[in-house]
RODO-2510 file (C-alpha; in nm, 4 decimals, decimal comma):
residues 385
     n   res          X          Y          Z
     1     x    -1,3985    -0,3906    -0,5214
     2     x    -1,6559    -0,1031    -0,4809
     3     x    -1,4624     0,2099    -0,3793
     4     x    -1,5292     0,4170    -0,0285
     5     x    -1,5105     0,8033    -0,1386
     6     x    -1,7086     0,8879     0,1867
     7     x    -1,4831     1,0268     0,3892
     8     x    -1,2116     1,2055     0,1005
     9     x    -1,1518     1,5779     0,2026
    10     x    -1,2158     1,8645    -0,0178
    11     x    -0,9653     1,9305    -0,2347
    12     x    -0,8216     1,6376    -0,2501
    13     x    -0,5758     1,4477    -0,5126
    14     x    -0,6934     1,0739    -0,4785
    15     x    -0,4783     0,7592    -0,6372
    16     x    -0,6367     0,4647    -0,7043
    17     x    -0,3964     0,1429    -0,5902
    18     x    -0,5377    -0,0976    -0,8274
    19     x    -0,5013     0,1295    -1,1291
    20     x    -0,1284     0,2301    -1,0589
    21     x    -0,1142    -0,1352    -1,0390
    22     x    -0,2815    -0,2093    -1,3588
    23     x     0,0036     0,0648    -1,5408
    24     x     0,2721    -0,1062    -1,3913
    25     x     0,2168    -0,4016    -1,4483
    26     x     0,1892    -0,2839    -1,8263
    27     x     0,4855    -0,1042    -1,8543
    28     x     0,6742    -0,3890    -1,6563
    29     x     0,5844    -0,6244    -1,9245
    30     x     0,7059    -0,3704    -2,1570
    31     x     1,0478    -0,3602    -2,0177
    32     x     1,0933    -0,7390    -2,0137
    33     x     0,9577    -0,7919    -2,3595
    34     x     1,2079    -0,5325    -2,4827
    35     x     1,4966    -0,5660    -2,2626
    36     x     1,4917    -0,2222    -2,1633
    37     x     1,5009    -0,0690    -1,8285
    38     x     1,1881     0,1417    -1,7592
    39     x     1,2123     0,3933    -1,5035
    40     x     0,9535     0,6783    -1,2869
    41     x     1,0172     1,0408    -1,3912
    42     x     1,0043     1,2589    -1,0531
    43     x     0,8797     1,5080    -1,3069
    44     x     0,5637     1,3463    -1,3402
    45     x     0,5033     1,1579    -1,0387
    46     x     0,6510     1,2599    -0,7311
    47     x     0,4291     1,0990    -0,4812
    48     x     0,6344     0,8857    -0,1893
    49     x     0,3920     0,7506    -0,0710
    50     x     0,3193     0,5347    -0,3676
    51     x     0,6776     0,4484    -0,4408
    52     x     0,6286     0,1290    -0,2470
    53     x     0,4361     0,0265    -0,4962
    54     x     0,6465     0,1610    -0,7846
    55     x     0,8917    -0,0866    -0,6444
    56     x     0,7343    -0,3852    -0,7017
    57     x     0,7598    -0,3079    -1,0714
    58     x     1,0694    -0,0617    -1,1693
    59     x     1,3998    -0,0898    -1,0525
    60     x     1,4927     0,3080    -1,1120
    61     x     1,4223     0,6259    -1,1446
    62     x     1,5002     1,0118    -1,2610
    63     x     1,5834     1,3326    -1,1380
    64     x     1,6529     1,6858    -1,2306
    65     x     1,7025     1,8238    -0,9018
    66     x     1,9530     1,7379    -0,5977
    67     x     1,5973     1,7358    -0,4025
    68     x     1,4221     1,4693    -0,6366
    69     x     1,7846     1,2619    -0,5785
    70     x     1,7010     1,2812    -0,2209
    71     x     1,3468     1,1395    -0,2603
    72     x     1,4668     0,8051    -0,4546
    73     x     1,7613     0,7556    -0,2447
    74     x     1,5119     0,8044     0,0900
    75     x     1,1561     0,6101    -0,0988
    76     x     1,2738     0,3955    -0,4076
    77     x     1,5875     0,2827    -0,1839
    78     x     1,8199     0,2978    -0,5095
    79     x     2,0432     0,5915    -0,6653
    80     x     1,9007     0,8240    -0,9522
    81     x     1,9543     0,8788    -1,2477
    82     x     2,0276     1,2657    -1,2651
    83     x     1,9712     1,5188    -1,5674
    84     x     1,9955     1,8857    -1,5369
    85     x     1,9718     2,1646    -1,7280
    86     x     2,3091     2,3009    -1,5371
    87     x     2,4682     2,1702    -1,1844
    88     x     2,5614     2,3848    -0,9119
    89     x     2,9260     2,3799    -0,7625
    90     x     2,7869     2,3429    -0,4102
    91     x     2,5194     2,0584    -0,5035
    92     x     2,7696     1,8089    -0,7617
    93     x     2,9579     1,6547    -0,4850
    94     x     2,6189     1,4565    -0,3409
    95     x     2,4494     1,4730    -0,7083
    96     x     2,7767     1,2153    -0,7601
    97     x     2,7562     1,0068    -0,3981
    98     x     2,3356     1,0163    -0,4859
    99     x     2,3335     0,9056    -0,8366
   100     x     2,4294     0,5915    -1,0655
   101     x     2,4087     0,7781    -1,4020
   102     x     2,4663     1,1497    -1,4551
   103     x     2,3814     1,3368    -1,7471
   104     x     2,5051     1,6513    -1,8739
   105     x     2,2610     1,8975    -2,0655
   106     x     2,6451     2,0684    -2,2501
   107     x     3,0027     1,9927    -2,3826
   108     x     3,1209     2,2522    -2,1453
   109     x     2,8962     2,1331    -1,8402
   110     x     3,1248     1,7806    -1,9271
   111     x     3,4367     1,9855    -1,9152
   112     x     3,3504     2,2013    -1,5811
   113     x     3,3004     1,8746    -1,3488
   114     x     3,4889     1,6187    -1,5544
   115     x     3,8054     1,6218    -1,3502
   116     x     3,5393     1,5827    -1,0374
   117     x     3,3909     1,3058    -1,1633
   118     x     3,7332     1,1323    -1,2548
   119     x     3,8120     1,2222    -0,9013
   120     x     3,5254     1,0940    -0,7370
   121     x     3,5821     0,7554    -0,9476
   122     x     3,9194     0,7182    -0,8285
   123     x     3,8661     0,7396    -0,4604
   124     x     3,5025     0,5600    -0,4359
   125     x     3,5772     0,2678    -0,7090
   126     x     3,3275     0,0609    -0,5909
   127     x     3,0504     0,3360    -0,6374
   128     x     2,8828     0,2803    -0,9998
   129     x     2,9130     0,5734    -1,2030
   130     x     2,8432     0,6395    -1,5722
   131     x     2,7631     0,9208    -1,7659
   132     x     2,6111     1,0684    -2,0809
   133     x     2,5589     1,3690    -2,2966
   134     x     2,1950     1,5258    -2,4182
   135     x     2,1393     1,5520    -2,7465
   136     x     1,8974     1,7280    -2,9393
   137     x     1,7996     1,5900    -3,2623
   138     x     1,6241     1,8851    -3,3753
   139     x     1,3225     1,6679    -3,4309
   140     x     0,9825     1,6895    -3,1904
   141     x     0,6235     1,6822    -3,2545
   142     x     0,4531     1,8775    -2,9602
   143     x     0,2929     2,1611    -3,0919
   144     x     0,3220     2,3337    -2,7525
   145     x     0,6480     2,5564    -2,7675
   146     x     0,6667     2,5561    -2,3926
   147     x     0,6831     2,2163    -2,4064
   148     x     0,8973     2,1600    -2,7392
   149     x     1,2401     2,0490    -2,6366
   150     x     1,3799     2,1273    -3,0253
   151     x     1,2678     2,4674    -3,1363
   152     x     1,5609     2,6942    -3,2603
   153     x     1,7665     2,8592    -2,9495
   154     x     1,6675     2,5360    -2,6980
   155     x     1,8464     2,5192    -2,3990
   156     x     1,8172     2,1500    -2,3820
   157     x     2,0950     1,9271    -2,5349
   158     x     2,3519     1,9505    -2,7769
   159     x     2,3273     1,9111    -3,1233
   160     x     2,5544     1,7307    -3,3269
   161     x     2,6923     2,0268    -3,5632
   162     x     2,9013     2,0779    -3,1330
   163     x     2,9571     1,6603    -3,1035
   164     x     3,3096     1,4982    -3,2149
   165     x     3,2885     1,2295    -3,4355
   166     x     3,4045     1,0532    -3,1024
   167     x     3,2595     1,0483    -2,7898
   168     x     3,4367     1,2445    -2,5575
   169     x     3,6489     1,0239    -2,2668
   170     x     3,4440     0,9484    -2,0072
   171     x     3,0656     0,9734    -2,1990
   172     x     2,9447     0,6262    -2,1745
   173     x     2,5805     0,7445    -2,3075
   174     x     2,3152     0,9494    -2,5198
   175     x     2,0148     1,0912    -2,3568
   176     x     1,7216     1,2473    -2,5730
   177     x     1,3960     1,3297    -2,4713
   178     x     1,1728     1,4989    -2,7466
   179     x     0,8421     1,3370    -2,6444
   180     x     0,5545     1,4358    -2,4752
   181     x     0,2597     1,1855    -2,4182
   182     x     0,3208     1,0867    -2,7886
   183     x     0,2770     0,7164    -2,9136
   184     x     0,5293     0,5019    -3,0725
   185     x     0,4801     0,6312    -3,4119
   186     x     0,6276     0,9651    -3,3260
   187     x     0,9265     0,7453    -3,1368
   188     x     0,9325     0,5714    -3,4703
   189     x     1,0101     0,9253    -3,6613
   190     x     1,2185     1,0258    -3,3742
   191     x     1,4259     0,7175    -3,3685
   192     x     1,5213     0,7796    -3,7789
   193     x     1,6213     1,1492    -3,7007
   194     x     1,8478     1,0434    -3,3568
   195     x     1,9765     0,7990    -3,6206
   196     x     2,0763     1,0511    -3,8956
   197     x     2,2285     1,2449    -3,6675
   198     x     2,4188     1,0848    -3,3788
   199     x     2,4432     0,7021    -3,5089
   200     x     2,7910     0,6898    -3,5494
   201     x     2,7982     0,7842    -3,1983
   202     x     2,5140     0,5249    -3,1110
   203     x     2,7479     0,2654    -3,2026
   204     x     3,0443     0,3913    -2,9303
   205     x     2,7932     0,4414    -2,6604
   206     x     2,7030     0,1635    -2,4046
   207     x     2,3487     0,2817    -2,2946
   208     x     2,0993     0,5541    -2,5089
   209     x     1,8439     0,6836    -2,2242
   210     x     1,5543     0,7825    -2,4674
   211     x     1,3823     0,9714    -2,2235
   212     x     1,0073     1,0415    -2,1356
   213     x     0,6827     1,1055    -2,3230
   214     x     0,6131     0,7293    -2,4364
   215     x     0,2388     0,6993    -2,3216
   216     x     0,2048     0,3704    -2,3332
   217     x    -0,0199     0,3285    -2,1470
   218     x    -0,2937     0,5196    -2,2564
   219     x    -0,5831     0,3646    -2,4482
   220     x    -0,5029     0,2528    -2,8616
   221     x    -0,0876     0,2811    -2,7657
   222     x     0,0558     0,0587    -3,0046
   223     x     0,2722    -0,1818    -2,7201
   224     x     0,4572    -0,3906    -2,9847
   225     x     0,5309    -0,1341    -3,2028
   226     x     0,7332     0,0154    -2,8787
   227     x     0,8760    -0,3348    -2,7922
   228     x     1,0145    -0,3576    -3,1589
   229     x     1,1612    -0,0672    -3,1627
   230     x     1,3207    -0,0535    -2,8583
   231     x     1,5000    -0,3956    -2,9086
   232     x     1,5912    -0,2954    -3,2453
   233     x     1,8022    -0,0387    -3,0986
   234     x     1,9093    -0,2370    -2,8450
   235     x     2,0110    -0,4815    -3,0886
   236     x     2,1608    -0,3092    -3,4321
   237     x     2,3531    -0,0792    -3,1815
   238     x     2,4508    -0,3405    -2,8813
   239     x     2,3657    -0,0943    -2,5734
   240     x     2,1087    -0,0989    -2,3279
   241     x     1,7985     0,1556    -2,3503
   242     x     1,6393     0,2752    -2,0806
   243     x     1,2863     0,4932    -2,1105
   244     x     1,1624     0,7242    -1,8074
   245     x     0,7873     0,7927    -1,8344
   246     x     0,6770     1,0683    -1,6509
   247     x     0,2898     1,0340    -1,7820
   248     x     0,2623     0,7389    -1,8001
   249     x     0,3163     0,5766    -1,4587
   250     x     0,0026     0,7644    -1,3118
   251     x    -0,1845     0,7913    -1,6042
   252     x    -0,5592     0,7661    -1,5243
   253     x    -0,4927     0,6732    -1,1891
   254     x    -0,6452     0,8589    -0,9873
   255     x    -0,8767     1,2253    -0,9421
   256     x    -0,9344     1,5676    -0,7797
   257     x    -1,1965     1,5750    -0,6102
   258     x    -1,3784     1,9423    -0,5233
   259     x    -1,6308     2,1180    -0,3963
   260     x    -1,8351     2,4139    -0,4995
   261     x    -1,7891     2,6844    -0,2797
   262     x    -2,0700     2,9759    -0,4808
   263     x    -2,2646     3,0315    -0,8156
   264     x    -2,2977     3,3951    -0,9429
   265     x    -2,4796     3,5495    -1,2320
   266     x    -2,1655     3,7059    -1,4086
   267     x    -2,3200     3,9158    -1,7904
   268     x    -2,5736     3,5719    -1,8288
   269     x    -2,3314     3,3192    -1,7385
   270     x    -2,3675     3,0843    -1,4887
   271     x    -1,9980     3,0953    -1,2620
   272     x    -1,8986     2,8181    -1,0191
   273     x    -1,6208     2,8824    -0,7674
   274     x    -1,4626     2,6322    -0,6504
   275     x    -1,2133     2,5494    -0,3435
   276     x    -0,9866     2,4963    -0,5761
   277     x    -0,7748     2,6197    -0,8408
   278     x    -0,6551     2,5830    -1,1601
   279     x    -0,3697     2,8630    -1,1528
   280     x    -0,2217     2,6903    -0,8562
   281     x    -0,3549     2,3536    -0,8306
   282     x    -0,4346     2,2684    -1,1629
   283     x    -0,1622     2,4747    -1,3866
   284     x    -0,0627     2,2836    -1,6704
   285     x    -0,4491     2,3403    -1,7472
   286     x    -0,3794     2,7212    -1,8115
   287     x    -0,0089     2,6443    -1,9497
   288     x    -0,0666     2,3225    -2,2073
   289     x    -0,3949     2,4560    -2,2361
   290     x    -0,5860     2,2261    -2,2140
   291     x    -0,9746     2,1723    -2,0745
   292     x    -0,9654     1,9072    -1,8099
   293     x    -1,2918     1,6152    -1,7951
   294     x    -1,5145     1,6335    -1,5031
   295     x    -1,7333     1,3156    -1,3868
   296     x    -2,0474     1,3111    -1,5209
   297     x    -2,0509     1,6532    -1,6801
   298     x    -2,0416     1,7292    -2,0804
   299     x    -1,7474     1,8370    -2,1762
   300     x    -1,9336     2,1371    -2,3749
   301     x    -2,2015     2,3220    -2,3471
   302     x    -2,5496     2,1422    -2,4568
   303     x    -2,8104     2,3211    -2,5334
   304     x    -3,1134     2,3202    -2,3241
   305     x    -2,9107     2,1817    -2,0027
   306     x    -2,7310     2,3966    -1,7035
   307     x    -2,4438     2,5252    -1,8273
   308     x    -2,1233     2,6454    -1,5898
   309     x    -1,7974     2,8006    -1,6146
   310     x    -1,5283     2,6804    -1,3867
   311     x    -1,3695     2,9145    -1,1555
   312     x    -1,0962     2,9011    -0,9274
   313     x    -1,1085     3,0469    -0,5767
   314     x    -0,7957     3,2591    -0,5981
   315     x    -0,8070     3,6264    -0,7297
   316     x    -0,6124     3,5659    -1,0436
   317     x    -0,8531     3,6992    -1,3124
   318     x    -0,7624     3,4290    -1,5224
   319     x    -0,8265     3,2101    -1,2809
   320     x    -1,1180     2,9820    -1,4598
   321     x    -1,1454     2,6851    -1,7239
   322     x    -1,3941     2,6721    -1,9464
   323     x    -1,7762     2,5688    -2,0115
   324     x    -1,9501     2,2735    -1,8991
   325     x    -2,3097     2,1288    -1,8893
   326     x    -2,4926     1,8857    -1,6349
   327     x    -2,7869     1,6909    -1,6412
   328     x    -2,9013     1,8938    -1,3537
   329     x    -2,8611     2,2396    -1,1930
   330     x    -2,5589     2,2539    -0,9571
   331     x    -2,6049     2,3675    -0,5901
   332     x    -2,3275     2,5159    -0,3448
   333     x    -2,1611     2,1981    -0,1400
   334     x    -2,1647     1,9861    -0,4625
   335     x    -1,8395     1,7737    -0,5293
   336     x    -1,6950     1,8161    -0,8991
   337     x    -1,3944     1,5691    -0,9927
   338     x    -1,1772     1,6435    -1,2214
   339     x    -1,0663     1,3217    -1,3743
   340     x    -0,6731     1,2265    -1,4585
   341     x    -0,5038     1,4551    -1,2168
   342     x    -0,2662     1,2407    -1,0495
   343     x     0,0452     1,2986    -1,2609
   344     x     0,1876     1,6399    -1,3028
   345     x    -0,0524     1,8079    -1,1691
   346     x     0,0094     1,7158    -0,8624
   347     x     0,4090     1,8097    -0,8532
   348     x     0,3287     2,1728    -1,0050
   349     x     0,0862     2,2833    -0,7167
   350     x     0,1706     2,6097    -0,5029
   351     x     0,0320     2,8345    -0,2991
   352     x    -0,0436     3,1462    -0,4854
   353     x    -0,2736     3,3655    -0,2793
   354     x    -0,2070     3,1556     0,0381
   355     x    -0,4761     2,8696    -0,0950
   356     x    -0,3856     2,5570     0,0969
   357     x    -0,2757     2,2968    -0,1062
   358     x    -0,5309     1,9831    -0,2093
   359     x    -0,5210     1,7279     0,0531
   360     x    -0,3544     1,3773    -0,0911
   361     x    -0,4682     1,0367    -0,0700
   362     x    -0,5215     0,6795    -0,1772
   363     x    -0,7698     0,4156    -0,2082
   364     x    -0,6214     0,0982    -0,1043
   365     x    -0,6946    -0,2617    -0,2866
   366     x    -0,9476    -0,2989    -0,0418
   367     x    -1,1890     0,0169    -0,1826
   368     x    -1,0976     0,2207     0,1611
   369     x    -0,9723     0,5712     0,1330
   370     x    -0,6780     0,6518     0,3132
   371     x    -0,5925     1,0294     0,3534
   372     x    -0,1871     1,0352     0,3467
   373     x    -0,1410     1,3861     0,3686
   374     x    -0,3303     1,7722     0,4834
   375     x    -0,1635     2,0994     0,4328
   376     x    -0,2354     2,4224     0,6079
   377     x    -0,0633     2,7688     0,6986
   378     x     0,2894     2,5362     0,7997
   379     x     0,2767     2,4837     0,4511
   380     x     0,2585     2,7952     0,3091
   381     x     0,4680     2,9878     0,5588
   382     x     0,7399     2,7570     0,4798
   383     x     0,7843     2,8872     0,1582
   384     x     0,8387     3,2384     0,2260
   385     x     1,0481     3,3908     0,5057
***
């Protein structure tokens, strides 16, 4: 159905129904091919709204943060399955009453709230509780050290030079996540060093959580590749697997739409502002990098045709993208879309300089655009004191 984008704000992060749709239904038929459980990564995709939806198709999801807990418990109607880094003293007693699984990032995170846990088992039995240990298996392929889970002196997981050859009481799983919108060759190669390394411990455990980065559902994935391997290890080691996308539950699902706000001369190139930014709206743009697409724009600079550098509206110097070429000369009040910005993008945003943050909304089945969500000074004012 023809889609309305009339009456869509400026900024404004807009999901598409019918393309979350089309990636869930995907990665559902994943999950029942394999006999996995496939769950949304807060991380990725934090936005409530959609979790109706969401719910049609997966039964779970993840968090790293007691606030992330809150969301699933309050939107996806289910308890989480928690990972973090470290847990605070204050926080563990509702991480436990919250969650269904609980991972711990350390041996000695186990030890500090094991007797808590045992506790908490005792007097709520019928409360389902298991819990695992991270591992790292000093194996990754993103190139990105910010994003590299395995580089020497991580902070993430244990590796298993610190493991018993047993499982300590109490561990019913393994957690790794190494990925990062990778394809199933690099779970392949991941899978054989995990293996190496922790498969005697494989065998004692009764559920490996192989964590995020499995972009399945981008374009030239190879599906069965993922469906064999995942039931391989399901099989040879008899435990359930679970997989928590962050990437790919939103991937290519929806845009940010913008507006140019001015056009300057800067030393003979051609400068757009827009009423955006890419500092605090668009981050992991400066952090990945990486050069976001915009609609009907060249991705580089062609000879011969106007030629723009993207600019955010905040002060930051660095505040810009890089170089782009139209078919025709932009004016001020022209909308620019940046395509793909649904997940991440969206659950990094702040309010650096006291920019508002990008308006959200969706396009229902029917092609009408819904706006779910403004934000103004309230928003920003909250954050400080």
């Amino acid at each position: 159905m023809p889609v309305d984008y009339t009456n869509i704000p400026s900024p404004c992060f807009v999901l598409e129904e019918e393309l979350l749709r089309k990636n869930l239904q995907l990665i559902d038929s994943v999950q029942k091919s394999a006999g996995c459980n496939i769950i949304l990564a807060l991380k990725g995709f934090s936005m409530y709204s959609a979790f109706p939806i969401v719910k049609e198709y997966l039964s779970g999801a993840t968090a790293s943060s007691l606030n992330e807990i809150k969301l699933i418990n309050d939107f996806m109607g289910c308890q989480a399955h928690t990972y973090m880094p470290a847990y605070l003293d204050q926080e563990f007693t509702e991480v436990l009453e919250r969650s269904s699984h609980i991972t711990f990032n350390s041996l000695s995170q186990w030890e500090r709230f094991q007797g808590r846990v045992e506790e908490f088992k005792r007097n709520k039995p019928e409360h389902s509780l298991s819990c695992g240990i991270r591992v790292n298996p000093q194996y990754s392929e993103v190139a990105t050290e910010m994003y590299n889970p395995c580089v020497p002196g991580s902070r993430l997981g244990v590796t298993r030079d610190k493991l018993p050859d047993i499982l300590p009481e109490g561990i019913d799983g393994i957690h790794f996540h190494t990925l990062c919108e990778n394809g199933s060759d690099t779970l392949e190669r991941t899978l054989e060093a995990v293996e190496a390394r922790f498969g005697d411990l494989l065998h004692q455990a009764k559920w490996l959580n192989m964590g995020g980065g499995h972009l399945m559902t981008r374009e030239g994935y190879d599906i069965e590749k993922l469906i064999r391997l995942v039931k391989g290890i399901r099989e040879k080691y008899n435990l359930d697997v679970i997989l928590e996308p962050g990437s790919a539950i939103a991937w290519r699902t929806g845009n940010l739409f913008t507006t140019v706000l001015d056009i300057m001369d800067s030393q003979g190139i051609e400068v757009v502002i827009l009423d955006t930014s890419f500092a605090a709206h668009m981050p992991d743009t400066l952090e990945m990098p990486y050069k976001p697409v915009i609609s009907q724009a060249y991705q580089e600079p062609v000879a011969g045709k106007p030629t723009y550098r993207m600019g955010g509206m905040t002060c930051l110097a660095g505040d810009f993208i890089g170089d782009y070429s139209f078919d025709n000369p932009l004016q001020i009040g022209d909308k620019v879309i940046f395509e793909d910005m649904i997940h991440y993008t969206m659950v990094k945003t702040t309010t650096f300089n006291g920019v508002n943050l990008p308006s959200i909304g969706i396009v229902r089945s029917d092609g009408v655009f819904r706006l779910i969500r403004s934000f103004g000074y309230e928003s920003f004012k909250d954050r400080l004191s």
